[in-house]
N, C-alpha and C positions, 0 to 999 in steps of 0.2 A: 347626561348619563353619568350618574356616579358609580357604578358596580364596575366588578374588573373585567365580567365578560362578557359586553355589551348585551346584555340581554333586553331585550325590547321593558321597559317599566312597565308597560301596562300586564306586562303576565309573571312580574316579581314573584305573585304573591302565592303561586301556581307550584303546586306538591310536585312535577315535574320538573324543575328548575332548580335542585338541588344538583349539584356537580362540587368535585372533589377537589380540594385545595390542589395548588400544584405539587407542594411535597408529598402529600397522596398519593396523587394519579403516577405520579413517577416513581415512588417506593414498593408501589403495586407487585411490581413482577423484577422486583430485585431483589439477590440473594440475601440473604442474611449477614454473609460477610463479603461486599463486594469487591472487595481488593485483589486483584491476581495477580499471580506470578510474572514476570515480562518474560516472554518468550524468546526475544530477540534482545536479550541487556547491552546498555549502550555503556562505553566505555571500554570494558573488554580487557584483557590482560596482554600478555606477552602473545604474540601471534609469529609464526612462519612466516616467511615473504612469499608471496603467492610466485609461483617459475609456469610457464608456461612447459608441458613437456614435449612439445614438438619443435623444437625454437632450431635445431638443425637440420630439422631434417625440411621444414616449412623450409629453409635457406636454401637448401638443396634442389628442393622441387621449385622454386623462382630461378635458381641458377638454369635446371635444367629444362624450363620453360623456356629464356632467353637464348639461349644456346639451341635449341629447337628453331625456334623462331627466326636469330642470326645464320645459322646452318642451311634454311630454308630461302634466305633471300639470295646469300651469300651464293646456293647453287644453283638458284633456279632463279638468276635475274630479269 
């Protein structure tokens, strides 16, 4: 089979067995300019440092979880 897509040879010769090159088929339904914009650019400039804003008070409520918890064994042995 010499053709690029396998087409059986005996029906070569068949006015249905035209099909589109590949740069064709895939230029089909591309825009005209298809280059976009990147949404998300990598590389990026100067950035903030990301802070979590709960960072004391999250310390607080783990304090005041254990201190529950030690309170709790502590009176009720």
């Amino acid at each position: 089979m010499n053709n690029p897509r396998d087409i059986d040879p005996r029906s070569l010769d068949d006015p249905r067995n035209v099909y589109p090159t590949d740069e064709e088929f895939y230029a089909s339904d591309r825009p005209a300019n298809p280059v976009l914009p990147e949404d998300r650019p990598r590389g990026g400039g100067p950035t903030s440092p990301v802070k979590h804003p709960w960072t004391w008070g999250t310390i607080l409520l783990v304090a005041f979880v254990f201190l529950v918890i030690f309170a709790g064994i502590a009176l009720f042995p």
